[in-house]
N, C-alpha and C positions, 0 to 999 in steps of 0.2 A: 427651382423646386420648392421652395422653402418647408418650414416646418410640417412633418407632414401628418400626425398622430393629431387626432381630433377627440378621440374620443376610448376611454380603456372601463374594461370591464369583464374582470378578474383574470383570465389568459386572451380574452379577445381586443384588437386594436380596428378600429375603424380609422379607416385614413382620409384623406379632401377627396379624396379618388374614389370616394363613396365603396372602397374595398374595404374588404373584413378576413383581419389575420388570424392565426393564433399560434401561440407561440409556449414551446417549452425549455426546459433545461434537461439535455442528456444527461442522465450522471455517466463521469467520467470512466473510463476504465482502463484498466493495468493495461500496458500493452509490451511492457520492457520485459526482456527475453521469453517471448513468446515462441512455442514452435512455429514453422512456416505453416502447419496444417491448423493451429490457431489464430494464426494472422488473417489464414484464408477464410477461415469461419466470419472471421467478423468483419473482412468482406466483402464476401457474399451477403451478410446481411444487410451493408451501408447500402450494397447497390440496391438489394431489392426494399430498401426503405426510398430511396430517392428514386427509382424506377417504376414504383406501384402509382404513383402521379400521373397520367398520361396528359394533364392539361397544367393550366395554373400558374403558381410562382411559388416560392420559396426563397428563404435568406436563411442561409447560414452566421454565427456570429463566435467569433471565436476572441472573447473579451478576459480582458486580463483584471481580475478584481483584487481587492486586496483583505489581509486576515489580519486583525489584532492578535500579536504574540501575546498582548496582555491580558487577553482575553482567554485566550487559550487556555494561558498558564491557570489563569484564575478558577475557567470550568475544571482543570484537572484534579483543583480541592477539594473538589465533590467526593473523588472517591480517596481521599483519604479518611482512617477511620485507626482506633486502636490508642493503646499507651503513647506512641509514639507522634502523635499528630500536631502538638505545639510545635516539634522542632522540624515536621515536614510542612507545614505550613509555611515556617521559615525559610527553609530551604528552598520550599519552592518561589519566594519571592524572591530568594539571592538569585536564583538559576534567573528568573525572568529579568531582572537587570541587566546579567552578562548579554540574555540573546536581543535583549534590544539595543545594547552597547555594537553586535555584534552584525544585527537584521536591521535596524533601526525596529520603530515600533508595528510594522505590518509588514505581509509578507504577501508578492506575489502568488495567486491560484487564478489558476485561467478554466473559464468555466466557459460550457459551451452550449448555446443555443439554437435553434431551428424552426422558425416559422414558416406557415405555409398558409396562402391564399384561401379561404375556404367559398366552396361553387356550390351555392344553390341549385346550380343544374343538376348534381349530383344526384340529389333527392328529390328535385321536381322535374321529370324528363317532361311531363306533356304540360304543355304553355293552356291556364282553363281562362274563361273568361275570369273568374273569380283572382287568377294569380296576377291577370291583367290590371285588373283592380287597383286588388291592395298594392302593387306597383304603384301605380298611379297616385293612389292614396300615400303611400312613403315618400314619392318623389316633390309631391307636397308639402309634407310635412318637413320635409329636409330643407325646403326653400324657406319655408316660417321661419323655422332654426338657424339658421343663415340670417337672415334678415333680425330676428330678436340679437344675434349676438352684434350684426352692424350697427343697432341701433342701441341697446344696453348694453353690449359688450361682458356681460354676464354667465349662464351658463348654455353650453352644448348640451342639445336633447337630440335622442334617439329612440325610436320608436321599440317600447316594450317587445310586443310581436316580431318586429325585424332581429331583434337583440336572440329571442328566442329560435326563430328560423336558425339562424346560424349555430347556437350552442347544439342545436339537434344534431347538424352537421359535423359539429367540435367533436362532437361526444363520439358520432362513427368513426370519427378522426384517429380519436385518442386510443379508441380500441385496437386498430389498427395496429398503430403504430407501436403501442407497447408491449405488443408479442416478441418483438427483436431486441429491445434496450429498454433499459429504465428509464422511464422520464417525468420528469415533474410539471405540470401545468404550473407555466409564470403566472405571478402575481402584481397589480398594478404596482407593489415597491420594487419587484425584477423587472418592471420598464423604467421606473423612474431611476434607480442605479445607474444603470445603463445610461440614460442621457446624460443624467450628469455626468458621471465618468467621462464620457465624451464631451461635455461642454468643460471641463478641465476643474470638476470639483471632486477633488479626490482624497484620498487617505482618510475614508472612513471604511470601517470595519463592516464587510459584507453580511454577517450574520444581526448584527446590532443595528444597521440601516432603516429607518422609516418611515412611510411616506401617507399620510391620508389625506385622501383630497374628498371636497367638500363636494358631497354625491348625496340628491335630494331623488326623489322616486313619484313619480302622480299615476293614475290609475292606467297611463296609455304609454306613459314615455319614463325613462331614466334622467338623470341630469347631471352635468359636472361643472363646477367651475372652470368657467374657460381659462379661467387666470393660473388656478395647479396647476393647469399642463403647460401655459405654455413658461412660468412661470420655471419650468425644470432646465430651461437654456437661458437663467439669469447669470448672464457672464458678458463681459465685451471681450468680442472678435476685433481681431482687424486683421483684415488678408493683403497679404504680400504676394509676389508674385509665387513662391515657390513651397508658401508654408502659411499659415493660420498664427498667430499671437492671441492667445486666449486669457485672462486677463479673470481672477477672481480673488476678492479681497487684497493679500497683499501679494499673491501666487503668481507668477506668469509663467505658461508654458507655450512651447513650439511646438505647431505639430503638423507634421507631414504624410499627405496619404499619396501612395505609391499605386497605381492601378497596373493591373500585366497588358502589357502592350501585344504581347507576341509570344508563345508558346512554338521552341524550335526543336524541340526534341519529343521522343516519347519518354514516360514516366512507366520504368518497370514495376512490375508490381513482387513480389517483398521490398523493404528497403531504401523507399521513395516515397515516405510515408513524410511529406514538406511538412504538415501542420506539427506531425508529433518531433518532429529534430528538431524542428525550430524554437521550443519550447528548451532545450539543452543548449542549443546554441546560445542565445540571447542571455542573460543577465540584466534588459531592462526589458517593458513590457512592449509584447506587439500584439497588437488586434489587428484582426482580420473580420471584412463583410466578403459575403459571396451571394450575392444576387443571383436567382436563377431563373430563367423561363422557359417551364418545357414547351417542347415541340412533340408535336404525337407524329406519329411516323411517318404519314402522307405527307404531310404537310412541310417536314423536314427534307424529305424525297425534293419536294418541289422547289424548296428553296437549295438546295446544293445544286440542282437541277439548271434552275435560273443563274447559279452563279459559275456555274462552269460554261454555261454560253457567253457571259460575260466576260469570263477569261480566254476563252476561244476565241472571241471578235477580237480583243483586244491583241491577241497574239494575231494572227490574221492581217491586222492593222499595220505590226510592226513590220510583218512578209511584206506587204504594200509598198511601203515606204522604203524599201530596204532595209530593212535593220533585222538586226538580231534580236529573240527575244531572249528580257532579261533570265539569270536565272531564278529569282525570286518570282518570277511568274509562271518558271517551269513548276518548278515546286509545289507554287500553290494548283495548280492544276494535275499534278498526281497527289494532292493532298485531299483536292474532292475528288478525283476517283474512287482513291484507297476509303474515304469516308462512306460514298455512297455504297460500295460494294458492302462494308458494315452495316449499313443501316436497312440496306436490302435482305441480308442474310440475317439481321438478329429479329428485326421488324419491331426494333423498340424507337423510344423516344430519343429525339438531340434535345442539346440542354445550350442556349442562351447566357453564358457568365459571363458575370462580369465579378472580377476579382480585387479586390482593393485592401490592402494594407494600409496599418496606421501604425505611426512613428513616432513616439513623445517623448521634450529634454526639456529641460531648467535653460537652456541657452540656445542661440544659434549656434554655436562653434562645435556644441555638444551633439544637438541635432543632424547637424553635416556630418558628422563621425557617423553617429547611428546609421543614418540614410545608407551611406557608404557599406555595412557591413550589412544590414539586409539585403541590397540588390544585389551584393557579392553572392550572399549564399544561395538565394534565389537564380542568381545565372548560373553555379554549380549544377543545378538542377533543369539548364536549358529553358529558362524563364525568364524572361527580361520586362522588368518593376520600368515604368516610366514615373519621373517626377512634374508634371506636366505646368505650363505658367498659367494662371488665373482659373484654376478648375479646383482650386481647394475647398471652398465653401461650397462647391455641391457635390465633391466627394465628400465630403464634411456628413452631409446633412444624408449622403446611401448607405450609412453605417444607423440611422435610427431605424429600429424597429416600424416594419410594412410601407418602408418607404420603398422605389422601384430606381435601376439603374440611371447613372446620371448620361450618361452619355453613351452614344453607338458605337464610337470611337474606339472603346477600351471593349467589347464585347467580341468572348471566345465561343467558339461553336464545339462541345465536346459531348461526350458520351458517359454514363451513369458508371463505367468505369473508373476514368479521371477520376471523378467525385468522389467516388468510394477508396482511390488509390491516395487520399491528402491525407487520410488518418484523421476524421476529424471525429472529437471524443477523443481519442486516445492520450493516455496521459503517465505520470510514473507515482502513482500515492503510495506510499507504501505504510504500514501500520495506521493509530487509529487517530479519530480526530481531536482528541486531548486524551492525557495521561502520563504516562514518565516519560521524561525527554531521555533519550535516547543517545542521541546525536542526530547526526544530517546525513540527507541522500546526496550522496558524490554526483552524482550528474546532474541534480537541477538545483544541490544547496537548500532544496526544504528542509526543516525539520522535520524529526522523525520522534513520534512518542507511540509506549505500547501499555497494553495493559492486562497484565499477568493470567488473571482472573477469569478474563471474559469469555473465551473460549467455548468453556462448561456453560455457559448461556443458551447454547442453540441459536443464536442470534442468526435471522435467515439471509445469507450470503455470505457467511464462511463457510470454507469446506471441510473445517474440523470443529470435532468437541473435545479434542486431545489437551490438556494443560501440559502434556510433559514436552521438554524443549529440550533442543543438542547443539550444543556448541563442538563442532567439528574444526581439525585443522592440524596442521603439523606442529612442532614447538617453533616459537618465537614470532609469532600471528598477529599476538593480539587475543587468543582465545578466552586464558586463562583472567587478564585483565576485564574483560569485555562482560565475561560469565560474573565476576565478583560485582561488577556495578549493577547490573541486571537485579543481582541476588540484595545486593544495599539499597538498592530504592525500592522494589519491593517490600522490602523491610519495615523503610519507611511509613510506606505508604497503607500500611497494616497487615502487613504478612507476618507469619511464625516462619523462621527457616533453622534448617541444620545443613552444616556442609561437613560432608566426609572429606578432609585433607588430609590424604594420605603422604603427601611431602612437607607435609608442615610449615606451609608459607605463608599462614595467619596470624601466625606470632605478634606481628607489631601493632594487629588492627585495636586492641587493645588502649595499646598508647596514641596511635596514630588518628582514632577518630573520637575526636576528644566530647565530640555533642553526644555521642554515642554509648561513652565507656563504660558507663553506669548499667545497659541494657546488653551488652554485650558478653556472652558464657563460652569463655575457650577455654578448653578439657586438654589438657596436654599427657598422653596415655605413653610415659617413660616406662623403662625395665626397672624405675624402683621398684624394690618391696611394697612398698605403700600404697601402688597400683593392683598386686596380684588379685586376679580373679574379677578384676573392672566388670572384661568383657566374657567371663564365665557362664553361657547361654541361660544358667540357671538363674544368676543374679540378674541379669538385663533385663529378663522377659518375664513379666508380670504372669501372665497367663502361665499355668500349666504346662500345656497340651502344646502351645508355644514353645515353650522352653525345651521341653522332650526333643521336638518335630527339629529341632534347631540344633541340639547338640547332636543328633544321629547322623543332620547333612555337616556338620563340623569333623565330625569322626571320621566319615566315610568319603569323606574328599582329605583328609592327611592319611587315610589309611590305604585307599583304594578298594572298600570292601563298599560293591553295588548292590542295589536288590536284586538284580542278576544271580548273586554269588550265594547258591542253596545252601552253601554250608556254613558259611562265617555268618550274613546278614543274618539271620533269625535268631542268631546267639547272639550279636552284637545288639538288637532290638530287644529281646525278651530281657539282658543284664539293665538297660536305661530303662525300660520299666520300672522295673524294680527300686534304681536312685530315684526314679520322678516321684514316687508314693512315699520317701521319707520326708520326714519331719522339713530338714535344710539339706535339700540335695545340692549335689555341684559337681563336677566333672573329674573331680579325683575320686570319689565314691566310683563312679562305671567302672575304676583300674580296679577297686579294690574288690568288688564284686565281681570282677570276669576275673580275678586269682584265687578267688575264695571258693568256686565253684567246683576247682577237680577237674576240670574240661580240660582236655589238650589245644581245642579248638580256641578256646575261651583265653586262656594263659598268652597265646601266641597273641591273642587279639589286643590283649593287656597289656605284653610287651610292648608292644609295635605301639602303642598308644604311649607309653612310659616314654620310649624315646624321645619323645617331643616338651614330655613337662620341662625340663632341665635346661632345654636348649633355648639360647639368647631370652628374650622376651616374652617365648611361650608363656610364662606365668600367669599372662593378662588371661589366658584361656580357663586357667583349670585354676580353680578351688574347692573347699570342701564345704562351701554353703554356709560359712561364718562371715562371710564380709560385711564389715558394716557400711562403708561409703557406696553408694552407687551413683552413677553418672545422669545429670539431671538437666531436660531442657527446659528449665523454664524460667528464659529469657527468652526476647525477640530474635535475637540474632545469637546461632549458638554454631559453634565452630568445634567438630571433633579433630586432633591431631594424635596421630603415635608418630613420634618422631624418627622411631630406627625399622619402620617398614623397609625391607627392600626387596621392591615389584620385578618381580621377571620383563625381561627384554619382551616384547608387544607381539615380535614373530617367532616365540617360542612355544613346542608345543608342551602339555603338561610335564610330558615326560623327560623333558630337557629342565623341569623348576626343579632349584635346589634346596635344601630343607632349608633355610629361612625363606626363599620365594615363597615357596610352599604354605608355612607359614601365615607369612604375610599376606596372599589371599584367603586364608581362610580367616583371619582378623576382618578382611575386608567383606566376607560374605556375613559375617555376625552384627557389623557395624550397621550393614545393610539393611538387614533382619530389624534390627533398633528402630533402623528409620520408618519401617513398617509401622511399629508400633505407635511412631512419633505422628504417622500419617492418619492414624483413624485416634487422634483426638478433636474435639470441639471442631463440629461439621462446620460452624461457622465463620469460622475464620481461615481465611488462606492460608495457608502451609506452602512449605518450598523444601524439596529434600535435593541437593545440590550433592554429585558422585564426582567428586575429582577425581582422576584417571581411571573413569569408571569400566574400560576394557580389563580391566585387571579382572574382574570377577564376573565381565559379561563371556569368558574366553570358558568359563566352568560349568558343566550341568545345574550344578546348585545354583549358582549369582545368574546363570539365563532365568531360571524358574521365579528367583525373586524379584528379577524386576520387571518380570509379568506383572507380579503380585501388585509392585508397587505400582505401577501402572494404573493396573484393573481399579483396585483401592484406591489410588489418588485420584479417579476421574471420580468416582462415585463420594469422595472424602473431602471434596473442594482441594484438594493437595496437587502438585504439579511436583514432577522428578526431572532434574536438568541433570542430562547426560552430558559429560563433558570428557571428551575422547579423540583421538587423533583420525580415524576412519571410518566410513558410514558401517565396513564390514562390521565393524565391534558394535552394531547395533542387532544386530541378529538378523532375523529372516524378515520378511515382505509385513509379516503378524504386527513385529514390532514398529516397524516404521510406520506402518501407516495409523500407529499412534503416537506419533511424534508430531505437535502443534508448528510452532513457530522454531526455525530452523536459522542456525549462523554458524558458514562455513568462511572458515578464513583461509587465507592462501595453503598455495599448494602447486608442488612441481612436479609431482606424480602424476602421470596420464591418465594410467589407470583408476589412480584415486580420484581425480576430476570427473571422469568418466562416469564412478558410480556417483560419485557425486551429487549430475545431473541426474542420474535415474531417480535417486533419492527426493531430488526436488520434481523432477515432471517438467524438465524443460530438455531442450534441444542440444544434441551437441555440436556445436560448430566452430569452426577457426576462431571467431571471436570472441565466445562463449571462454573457450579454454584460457587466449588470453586475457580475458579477466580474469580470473582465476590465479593465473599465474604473477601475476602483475598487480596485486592487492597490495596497498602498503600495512605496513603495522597498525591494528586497530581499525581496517578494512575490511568488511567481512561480507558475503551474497549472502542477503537476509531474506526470509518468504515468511512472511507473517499469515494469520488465520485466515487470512480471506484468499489466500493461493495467491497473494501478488510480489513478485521478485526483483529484488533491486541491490544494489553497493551501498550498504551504510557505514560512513565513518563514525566510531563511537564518541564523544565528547562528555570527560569526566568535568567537563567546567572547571572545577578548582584545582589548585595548584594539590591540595593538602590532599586529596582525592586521589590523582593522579599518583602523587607518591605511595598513597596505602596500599593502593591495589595492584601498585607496578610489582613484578616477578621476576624483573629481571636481573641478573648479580649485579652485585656492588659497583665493581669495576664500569660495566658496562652502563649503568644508569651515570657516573660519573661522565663518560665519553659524552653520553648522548646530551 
């Protein structure tokens, strides 16, 4: 075969075969826990991208490239911003240490490509004297060209015009094709990668790669140095019988291509999707070419046709002689039955494959290992990989771009089905392409970074502009952990946050994050004296009309007195009035005012509000508008605690909370109220308002109403609100969730809660589905980032010091573990 790329010219490849490719990049897509009815969408669409072809060729390439983590890490600087950007700059170069101690420095991404033959016939049906021509004239000039490089060895020309013919084609091409998938026109650095990858010069960074080859232009013709192209397979080969030794500077690798000999099964469709498992299977890289050459439907007829009399004679033959015939000849003869009757009833095209895998190690001893566990998985699937003796260098050379099958030998006869049943594209990315490391995707070991902010972009191919996020899951998940690292890098990276801990588990971050400690405000709201009237709606709320609106839903959730109620509400409204228009109002002024009135209605209202001044830590509520301390965020990272909250059991309903439950959410709807406030400062800068057991106050009229507000306000305020709660119920109705951005549900053994779980996410529920689910380890959580794609991410705090600040779990038990 030998080299066979003559000549590139921006997604176009001209080969010795005087054909003309062109070639793109799918961008990949989510395909992990898809419904069956989303599988099927996409398809239906592989087929009728590979079925719209009725003549031609096509190569599929399914290439394993590689990412600089260093690189990553480094674009991820960009968006840091704010006071705190020396030490996250720091930080982020320690994190990148670990992950290359951890990845080495690149990380496998398998990107996948699709070229396809382009036919002039297409666009010129009638053959004119004129197309005869210029024919003529090309076919000339080709011969020059030829001749100039045998005898200067210099550069490949191509005729301007001929160059043009084709792009006109490309471009119907492209249209086409990109009604179904995304794709990107390759560029001569995405062929030159490619080769070399393949000729064993690897571990450079995909995005950083490049390639100019020295391209002169005259009035009629393009040119290239012959020497850049071929230049890109400067490596020594040496082939053995069963594998390739590919030899660069001081590098050597083995590499073995595997072609399918035999397909003995059929391939159902969910579920047998080979390209996308294989991608999980493996932990070294494998490439994959797929050669293909349609058959238009006559012509496919005739040859099933012709070879089922050849199977007839031959059976026929064996009757003759006496024998029996074998049954591998039964078989293949109700194989073209069952084929022709398809091909009869669909009246589409057969497809020509030829399938070949690639296999690459640092040894031979490593190499026979690998070999071994691809053809395993491959015959799992009814597919049997031959490693054939002396055919490596020209499987070698049918994995280069617009090159054609090497041999008859290995060629399957199949239907645009198959092809669309490999899963090719499909892939498991989850979050974004630089930003806060996260941790890793459990099934393929990528890393995973997100980025808080971006949401609110409208960036087109998310399905959300929601910033607000839920940390979902039962106790001892991983939840709480998970939510605090999220909320600290954030931080980092130039966010304002506040977190409502309402159990008071921040205490130590204080001492514990020592780069930190300086930027760090935790408000510890005890039943001293010294505290009274902290969270007194009058003192909190700057605004007026705020303060009012605030203490009336304070009142009227310890009181039970609704707007419903004709008789109490208009007396309990008309007396806060009245405290709002003093000088220093505060919430013991309404008692004093609803007893000073004479009202019977008014006294009782007094009472029943009296009750509560006295009782445990009430205090923090009611003062008389003398306080001089007020509670202040401004620092980066600002932590509110009351330590002697104690929240009602989760399946209680109002009428079962006891006067400190009681209490204690209506602390938690004011605290709430605050974060409002905190949310519509400086549009500029991200905000982060974090609800630790945030069902406490979403289970009340008031705290549903408020984290509307907060919502509505945080999308419009640059602010994002992290719910952080045991069940998707505690999130309210349909309203609410579908402004919930990015989503992390950690384990769970409730069915029913799984269940909603899934609805919550928009995926499927199935056997499998559940047991992930159920089977998460600690700090394992089904993550669905902005773009709607769903995956198992394990969270990874890097540091030791990290891990202990943010760990929740008691004493005892951190001891054990």
């Amino acid at each position: 075969m030998g080299f066979p790329i003559k000549f590139i010219d921006n997604n176009l490849i001209f080969n010795h075969d005087n054909e003309c490719y062109a070639y793109y990049e799918l961008e990949a897509y989510n395909y992990n826990f898809l419904s069956t009815d989303g599988k099927m969408t996409i398809y239906d669409s592989l087929r009728q991208l590979f079925a719209q072809s009725r003549e031609g060729k096509m190569q599929l390439l399914v290439i394993a490239t590689e990412k600089s983590i260093e690189k990553t890490q480094e674009d991820s600087k960009k968006h840091i911003k704010g006071e705190l950007a020396e030490i996250a700059n720091k930080h982020v170069d320690d994190v990148t240490n670990e992950l290359v101690k951890t990845y080495g420095k690149n990380e496998l991404e398998y990107r996948y490509y699709i070229g396809f033959k382009l036919l002039l016939n297409e666009e010129q049906k009638a053959v004119t004297k004129n197309t005869i021509l210029t024919d003529v004239k090309n076919s000339w000039k080709a011969f020059l060209s030829s001749a100039n490089r045998t005898l200067f060895d210099d550069y490949t020309s191509v005729d301007i015009a001929e160059i043009e013919r084709y792009a006109k084609v490309e471009r119907y091409l492209e249209s086409r094709i990109t009604k179904r998938f995304k794709m990107r026109r390759m560029e001569a650095k995405d062929y030159a990668y490619v080769v070399q990858n393949l000729y064993g010069q690897q571990g450079t960074d995909y995005d950083t790669f490049r390639y100019q080859a020295d391209v002169k232009e005259t009035t009629n013709a393009k040119m290239i140095k012959t020497y850049d192209v071929i230049n890109l397979t400067d490596s020594l080969i040496e082939e053995e019988q069963r594998y390739l030794k590919i030899t660069n500077d001081d590098k050597t690798n083995y590499v073995a291509y595997l072609p399918i000999s035999n397909i003995t099964g059929d391939l159902e469709f969910p579920d047998n999707e080979i390209l996308y498992h294989q991608q999980q299977q493996f932990n070294f890289p494998v490439d994959v070419s797929i050669n293909v050459e349609c058959m238009p439907n006559v012509k496919a007829l005739t040859t099933i046709r012709n070879k089922k009399k050849e199977l007839k004679s031959l059976d026929e033959h064996a009757v003759e002689n006496d024998g029996d015939s074998s049954n591998n000849l039964l078989i293949a003869r109700d194989d073209a039955d069952e084929l022709e009757a398809i091909l009869e009833k669909s009246k589409e095209s057969m497809y020509k494959m030829s399938y070949v895998v690639r296999v690459v190690a640092d040894s031979e001893e490593e190499l026979q290992k690998r070999v071994t566990e691809v053809r395993d998985y491959y015959d799992d699937y009814s597919i049997k990989l031959q490693r054939p003796h002396g055919d490596m260098i020209g499987l070698h050379e049918e994995f280069i771009p617009s090159a054609s099958a090497y041999r008859k030998d290995y060629i399957q006869y199949v239907t645009a089905d198959f092809l669309a049943g490999l899963g090719f594209g499909s892939t498991q990315k989850l979050g974004e392409d630089d930003g806060i490391y996260i941790g890793y995707n459990v099934d393929t070991g990528k890393t995973v970074r997100i980025q808080p902010w971006l949401a609110a972009q409208g960036i087109k191919g998310t399905v959300t502009n929601a910033l607000a996020s839920a940390f979902i899951g039962s106790l001892g998940g991983g939840k709480s952990f998970s939510n605090n690292l999220v909320v600290y890098y954030a931080t980092l990276f130039g966010a304002k946050s506040f977190i409502v801990d309402p159990k008071s588990e921040r205490y130590n971050w204080i001492h514990d994050l020592v780069f930190l400690r300086e930027k760090i405000n935790i408000v510890n709201l005890t039943s001293e004296e010294e505290n009274k009237g902290l969270l007194d709606p009058y003192i909190i709320m700057d605004n007026r009309k705020d303060a009012e609106r605030l203490a009336i839903d304070t009142i009227s959730f310890l009181t039970g007195i609704t707007a419903r109620d004709g008789k109490k509400f208009p007396v309990l409204r008309k007396h806060v009035r009245t405290v709002s228009a003093m000088e220093k109002p505060g919430m013991l002024h309404i008692i004093e005012e609803l007893k000073n009135s004479n009202d019977d209605v008014a006294m009782s209202i007094a009472d029943h509000i009296e009750s509560f001044v006295d009782y445990d830590f009430a205090h923090l509520l009611f003062s008389d508008g003398t306080v001089e301390n007020s509670i202040k965020l401004d620092k980066p990272l600002n932590v509110l605690q009351i330590a002697d909250l104690v929240l009602p059991d989760e399946n209680a309903t109002l009428g079962e909370y006891t006067t400190i439950e009681m209490l204690s959410v209506a602390m938690m709807i004011v605290i709430s109220s605050f974060a409002l406030k905190f949310i519509q400062t400086d549009r500029a800068t991200f905000k982060i308002v974090d609800l630790d057991e945030a069902w406490t106050f979403l289970q009340v009229a008031q705290g549903k109403t408020l984290a509307n507000k907060l919502v509505r306000a945080g999308r419009a305020m640059n602010a994002a609100v992290y719910f952080v709660t045991q069940n998707t119920d505690d999130l309210l109705d349909e309203k609410m969730k579908n402004n919930i951005g990015m989503k992390f549900a950690f384990r769970s053994t409730d069915i029913n809660e799984i269940e909603k779980t899934f609805q919550f996410y928009g995926i499927e529920k199935t056997d499998e589905n559940v047991d992930r689910i159920k089977n998460l380890d600690n700090g394992e959580c089904l993550f669905q980032d902005i773009w709607g794609r769903t995956g198992v991410v394990k969270f990874d705090a890097v540091f030791d010091d990290l891990f202990r600040a943010f760990d929740t779990r008691p004493p005892m038990e951190n001891e054990v573990a």
